[in-house]
N, C-alpha and C positions, 0 to 999 in steps of 0.2 A: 235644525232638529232640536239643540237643546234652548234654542227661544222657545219653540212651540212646548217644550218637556216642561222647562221654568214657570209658564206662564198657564198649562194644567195644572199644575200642583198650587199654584197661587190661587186658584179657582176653587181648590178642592179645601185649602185651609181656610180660603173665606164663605164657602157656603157651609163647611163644618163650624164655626162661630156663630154664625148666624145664620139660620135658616132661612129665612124671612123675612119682607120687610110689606109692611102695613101700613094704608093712608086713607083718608076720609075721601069721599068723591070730588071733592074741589080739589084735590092734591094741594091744601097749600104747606102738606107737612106728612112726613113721612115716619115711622119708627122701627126700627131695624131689635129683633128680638130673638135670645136662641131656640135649640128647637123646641118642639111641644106646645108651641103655641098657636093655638086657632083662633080667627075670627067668627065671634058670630052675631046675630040677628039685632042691631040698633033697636035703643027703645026709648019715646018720646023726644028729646031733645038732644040724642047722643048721637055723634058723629063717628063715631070710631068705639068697637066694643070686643076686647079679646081675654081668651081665656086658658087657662092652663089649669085641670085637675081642678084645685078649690080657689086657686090664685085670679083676681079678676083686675083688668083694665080698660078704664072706658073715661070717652074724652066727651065732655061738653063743649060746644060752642057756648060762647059769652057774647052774644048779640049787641049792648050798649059798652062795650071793654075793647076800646082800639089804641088806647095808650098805658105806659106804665103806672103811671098814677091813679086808674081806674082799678090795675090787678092789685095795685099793694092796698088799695079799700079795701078791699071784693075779699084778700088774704086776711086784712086786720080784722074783718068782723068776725071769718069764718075760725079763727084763731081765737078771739073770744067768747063764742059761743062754747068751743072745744073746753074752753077754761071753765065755764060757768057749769057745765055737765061734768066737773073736775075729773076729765080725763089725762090719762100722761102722755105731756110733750117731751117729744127729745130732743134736745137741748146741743147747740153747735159746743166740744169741747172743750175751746178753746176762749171762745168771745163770749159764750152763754147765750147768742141770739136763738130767738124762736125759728124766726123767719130765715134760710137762707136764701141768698139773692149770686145768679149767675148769668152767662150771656152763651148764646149758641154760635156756632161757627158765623151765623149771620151778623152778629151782632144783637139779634131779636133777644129780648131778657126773659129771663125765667125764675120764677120764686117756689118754694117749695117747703112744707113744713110735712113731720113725719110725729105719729101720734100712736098711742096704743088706748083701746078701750074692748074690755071686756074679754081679755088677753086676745085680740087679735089685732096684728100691727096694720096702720093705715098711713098711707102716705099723699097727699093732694097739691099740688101743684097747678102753677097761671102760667102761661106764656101766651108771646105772641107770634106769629105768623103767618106773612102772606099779608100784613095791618089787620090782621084780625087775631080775637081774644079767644081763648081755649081754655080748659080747666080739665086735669086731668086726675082721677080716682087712682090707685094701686092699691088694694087687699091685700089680705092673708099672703105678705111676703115678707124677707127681712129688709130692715130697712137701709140697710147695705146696698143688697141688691135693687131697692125702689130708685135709690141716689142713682145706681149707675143706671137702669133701663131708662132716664128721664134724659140722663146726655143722650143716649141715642134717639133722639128726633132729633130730624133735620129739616128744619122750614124751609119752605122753597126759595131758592135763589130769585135773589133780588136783579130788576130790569138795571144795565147798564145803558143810559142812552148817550146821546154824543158823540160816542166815539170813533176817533178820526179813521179812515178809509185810506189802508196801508196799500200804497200802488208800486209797482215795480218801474223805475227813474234808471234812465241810464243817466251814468255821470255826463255834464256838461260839456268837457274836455277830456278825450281823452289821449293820454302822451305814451307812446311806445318808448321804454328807459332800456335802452343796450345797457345788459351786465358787463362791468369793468371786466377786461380780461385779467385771469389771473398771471400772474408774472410767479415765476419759480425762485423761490431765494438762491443768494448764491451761496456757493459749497464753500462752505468755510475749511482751509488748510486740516488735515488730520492731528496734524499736534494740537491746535487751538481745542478741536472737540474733546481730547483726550481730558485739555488743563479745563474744561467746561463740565465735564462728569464726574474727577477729581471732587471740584468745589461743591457739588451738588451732594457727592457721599457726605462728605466733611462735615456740611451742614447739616443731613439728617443724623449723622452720628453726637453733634452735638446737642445736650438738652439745657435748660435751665436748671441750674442748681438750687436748694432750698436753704433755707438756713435751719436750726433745732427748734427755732420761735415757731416757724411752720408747722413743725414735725409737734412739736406738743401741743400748740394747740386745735390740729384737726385732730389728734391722738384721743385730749380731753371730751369733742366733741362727741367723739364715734363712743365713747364711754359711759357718756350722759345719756345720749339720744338709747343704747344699748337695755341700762339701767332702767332707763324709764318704759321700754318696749316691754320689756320683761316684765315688769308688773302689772302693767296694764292687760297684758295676756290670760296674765297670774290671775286677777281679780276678774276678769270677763267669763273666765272657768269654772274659776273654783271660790266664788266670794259665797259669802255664806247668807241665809235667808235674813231677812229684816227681825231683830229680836223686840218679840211681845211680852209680856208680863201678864198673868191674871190677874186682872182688877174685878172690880165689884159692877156687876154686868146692868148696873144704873147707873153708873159713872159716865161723865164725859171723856177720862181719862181712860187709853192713852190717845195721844193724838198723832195724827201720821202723814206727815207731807212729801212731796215728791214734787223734782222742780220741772215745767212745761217746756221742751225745745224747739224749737222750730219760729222761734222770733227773734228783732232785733232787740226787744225788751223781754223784763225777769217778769216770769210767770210762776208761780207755785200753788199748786193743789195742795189746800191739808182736808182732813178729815177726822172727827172725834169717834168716842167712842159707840156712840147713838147715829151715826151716821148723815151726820149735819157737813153739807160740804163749802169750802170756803176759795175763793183764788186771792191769792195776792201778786199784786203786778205793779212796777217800778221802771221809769226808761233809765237806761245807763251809760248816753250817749257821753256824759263827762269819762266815764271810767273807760268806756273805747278811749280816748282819745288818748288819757293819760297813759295806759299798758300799752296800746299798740303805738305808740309815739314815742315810750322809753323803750319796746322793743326793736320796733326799726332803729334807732338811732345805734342800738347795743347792737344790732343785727350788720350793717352798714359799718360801724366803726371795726368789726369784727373781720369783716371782710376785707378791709382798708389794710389791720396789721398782714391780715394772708399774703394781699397780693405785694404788700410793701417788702415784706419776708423774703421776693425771691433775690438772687443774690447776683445772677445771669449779668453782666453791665449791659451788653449789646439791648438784650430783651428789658429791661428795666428804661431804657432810652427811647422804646418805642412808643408812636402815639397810642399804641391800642393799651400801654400801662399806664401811661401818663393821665390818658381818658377815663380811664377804670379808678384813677383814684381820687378823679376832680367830680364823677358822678358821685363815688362816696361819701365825700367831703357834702354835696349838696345835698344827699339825702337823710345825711345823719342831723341836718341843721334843719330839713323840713320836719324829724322826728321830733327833734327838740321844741320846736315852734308847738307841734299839739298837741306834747305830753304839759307842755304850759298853759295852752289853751284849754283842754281838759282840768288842769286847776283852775285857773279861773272860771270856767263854767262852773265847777263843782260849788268855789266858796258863793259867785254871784245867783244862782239860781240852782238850787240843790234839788233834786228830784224828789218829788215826794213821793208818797208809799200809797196804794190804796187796795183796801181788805174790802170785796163783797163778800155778800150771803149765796148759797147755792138760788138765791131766785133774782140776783143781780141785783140787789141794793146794795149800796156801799154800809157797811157795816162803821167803819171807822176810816179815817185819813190818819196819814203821819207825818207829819214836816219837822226838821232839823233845826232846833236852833241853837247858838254858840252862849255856852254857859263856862265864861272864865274865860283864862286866856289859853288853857290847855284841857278843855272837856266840851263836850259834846251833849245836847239834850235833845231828844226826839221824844215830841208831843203825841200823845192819841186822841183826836179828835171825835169828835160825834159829828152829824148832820148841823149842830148846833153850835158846832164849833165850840164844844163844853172839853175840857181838858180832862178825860177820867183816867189816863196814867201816863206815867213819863220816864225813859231810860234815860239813861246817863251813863256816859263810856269819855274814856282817852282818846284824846287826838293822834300822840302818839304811844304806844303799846310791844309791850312783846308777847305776853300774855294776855287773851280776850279777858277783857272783864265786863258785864254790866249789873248796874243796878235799877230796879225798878220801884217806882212810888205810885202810890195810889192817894190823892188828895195830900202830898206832902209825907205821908207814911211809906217806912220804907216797908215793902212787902216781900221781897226777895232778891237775891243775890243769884248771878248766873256766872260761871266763870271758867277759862276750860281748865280741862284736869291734868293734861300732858306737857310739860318742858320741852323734850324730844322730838315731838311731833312739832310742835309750834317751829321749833328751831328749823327739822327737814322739813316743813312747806317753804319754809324761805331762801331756800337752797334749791332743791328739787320738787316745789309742787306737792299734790297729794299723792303723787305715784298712781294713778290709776283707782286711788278709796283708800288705801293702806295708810296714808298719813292725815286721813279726814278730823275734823275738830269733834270731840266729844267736849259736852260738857255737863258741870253737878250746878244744880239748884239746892238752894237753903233760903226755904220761905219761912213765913210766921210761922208761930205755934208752933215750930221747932220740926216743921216739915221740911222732906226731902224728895229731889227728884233729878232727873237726869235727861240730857238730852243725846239720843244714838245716834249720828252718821252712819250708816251701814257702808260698807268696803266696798263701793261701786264708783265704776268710773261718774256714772251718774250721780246728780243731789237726790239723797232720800233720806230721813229722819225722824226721829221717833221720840216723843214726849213723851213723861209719863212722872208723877208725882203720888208717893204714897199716902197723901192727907189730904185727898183732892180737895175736900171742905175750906184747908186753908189758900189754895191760890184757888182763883177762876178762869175758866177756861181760854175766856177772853185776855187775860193778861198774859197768856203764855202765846197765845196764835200773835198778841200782838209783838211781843219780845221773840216770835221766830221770824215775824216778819223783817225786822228791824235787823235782828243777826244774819239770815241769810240772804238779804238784799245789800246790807251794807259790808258785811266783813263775810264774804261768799269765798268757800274754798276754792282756788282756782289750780288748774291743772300746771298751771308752769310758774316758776318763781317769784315771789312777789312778798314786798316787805308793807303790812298794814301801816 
């Protein structure tokens, strides 16, 4: 009875998600959509046509389109045609592509690009199934919702042939094995069990001892991890809004970036004042290797003094401590190996920097080169590989500093404003925003400006110069890139 109760209610919450499910007369594809939506009457070359209020869906067959490289033509022109009627495409967030490119539970591929013209949003999409090429329209919807109703098609399953003919084989040989009779232990004497229960108290009443090494430092730990909990709380609550300035509402100033999560590399949005958007993107595969290579190693040696700590002789002599601290030993020497190899990646192949435009051309490159034996010089590049400004910072540092030149002129000075804060990132991290980098600029012409961290666990930050006239926009997007990709405030302890 409650199979049958189970297995109503799983009925009843899958035909309330989707009421429906819809397919053209070949069945080579199905689409599963919620309710309110009707099919109705195909017209000319449509195979499938459904509707909802003012919302419309209707699929084309693609007659000469049986493989992927026919749909990404068939996509690329219809995308440029969109362009030349300069309608607005929307744009994947993260990568900037036009085209998104996905695959169906079959494997069959699907591309889909989503477009607005004439404020009404349009979304068209290729795929294939059943080896045949489809083309599907979405109207007046969001295009949220276009992205998801296009996963729900499901092409027909594809024919398995060959498969082997699973028959029922009695074994070969078969051995009838008599179970060993059980035999009864013999009774041991009552004093012996007494001296056998004895030993067994004895033993659980015994523990291992610690030493005060132990005692302080899981003490120190539960303090730190405490400390840092509470701020991060702090600031997730109650951080306060991102601070703007009134500027002169033709200015490019101020400018406003925010960093992109969800990759192995540094992604950063900024945005100006006029609303010109930019990404800049850096991989940081040297700097994994160095942090998480000096923290393993600190993490593992850490462990090492714990278990070393306990004071027990018998438990100290056991293989399971002797094991615990020969794994330690190995892994604080694998940590060491990549917090090295993360240097030498770093000094042989530096990562460089690259800043597009909101329409995906690379605006500017930045590459690292060594100027002295203790500074640092990061290029900005053109397409043409033309050198139009150049930072220069400390190799090693306590306080951020850079300077920026333009054809050999220095144009400005960036440098952070806090002692204290520099100090506790190097101890405890940013806390959660609360010990973020601010810093002052002093450009030409006797110009000033500043750059905000706002108190979030997240990177956001905020540009902004009272004499915009004397720096340009482009020198400050390139000097954020250059500071928040190279000396990025990081959540746990780390000395630049």
């Amino acid at each position: 009875m409650r199979k049958i109760t189970f297995t109503f209610f799983l009925c009843l919450l899958n035909l309330s998600c989707f009421a429906a499910s819809f397919s053209p007369k070949d069945g080579s594809f199905n689409i599963s959509l919620p309710p309110k939506w009707q099919k109705v009457k195909t017209l000319n070359n449509e195979v499938l046509s459904l509707k909802k209020g003012t919302s419309k869906i209707k699929v084309f067959a693609l007659k000469n389109c049986k493989d992927l490289a026919c749909l990404e033509k068939t996509a690329n022109t219809k995308v440029k045609q969109i362009k030349d009627k300069k309608f607005k495409l929307v744009k994947n967030t993260y990568s900037g592509e036009e085209i998104k490119k996905s695959e169906f539970s079959t494997l069959d591929p699907y591309l889909y690009f989503s477009y607005t013209a004439e404020n009404i949003n349009y979304t068209e999409g290729y795929f294939l199934a059943d080896s045949k090429g489809y083309k599907i329209e979405l109207s007046n919807l969001p295009h949220k919702d276009a992205d998801l109703y296009l996963s729900f098609i499901a092409p027909k399953p594809k024919e398995v042939k060959d498969i082997p003919l699973i028959t029922d084989e009695k074994p070969l040989v078969e051995e009838n094995i008599a179970a060993p009779e059980i035999q009864k232990p013999e009774e041991q004497p009552n004093i012996q069990n007494l001296q056998d229960t004895k030993f067994v108290q004895e033993t659980k009443i015994q523990k291992p001892n610690v030493s005060k090494k132990f005692a302080i430092i899981i003490s120190l730990l539960f303090i730190y991890i405490s400390v840092v909990f509470i701020f991060f709380v702090y600031n997730f609550v109650f951080s306060p809004l991102m601070y703007k300035t009134q500027t002169n509402p033709n200015s490019l100033y101020p400018i406003v970036g925010s960093r992109l999560y969800g990759s192995p590399d540094l992604f950063f949005k900024l945005y100006d004042n006029q609303g010109h958007n930019f990404i800049i993107t850096s991989q940081r595969w040297s700097s994994f290797l160095k942090e998480y290579g000096f923290y393993g190693a600190l993490g593992f040696t850490l462990l090492h003094l714990i278990i070393s700590s306990l004071l027990k002789q018998e438990f100290s002599s056991s293989l399971w401590f002797n094991t615990s601290l020969s794994v330690c030993y190995l892994f604080t020497a694998f940590g060491l190996v990549f917090m090295l190899g993360g240097y030498i990646l770093d000094i042989i192949f530096p990562a460089p920097i690259f800043v597009y435009t909101d329409k995906g051309k690379i605006l500017f490159k930045i590459i690292r080169r060594n100027s002295g034996f203790l500074k640092y010089s990061y290029l900005v590049l053109t397409n043409a590989y033309t050198v139009i400004f150049r930072l220069e910072t400390k190799k090693i540092f306590f306080m951020r500093k850079w300077i920026v030149f333009e054809q050999d002129n220095q144009i400005a000075i960036i440098k952070e404003n806090s002692f204290l804060k520099a100090l506790g990132r190097k101890l405890l991290g940013h806390l959660g925003g609360s010990l973020r980098t601010n810093y002052v600029i002093e450009g030409k012409n006797e110009s000033k400006g500043q750059i905000l961290s706002s108190r979030k666990a997240i990177t956001n930050f905020h540009i902004d110069i009272d004499k915009p006239q004397a720096l340009t926009s482009t020198a400050m997007i390139a000097a954020a890139a250059v500071i928040f990709t190279k000396n990025r405030d990081k959540f746990y302890p780390w000395f630049d």
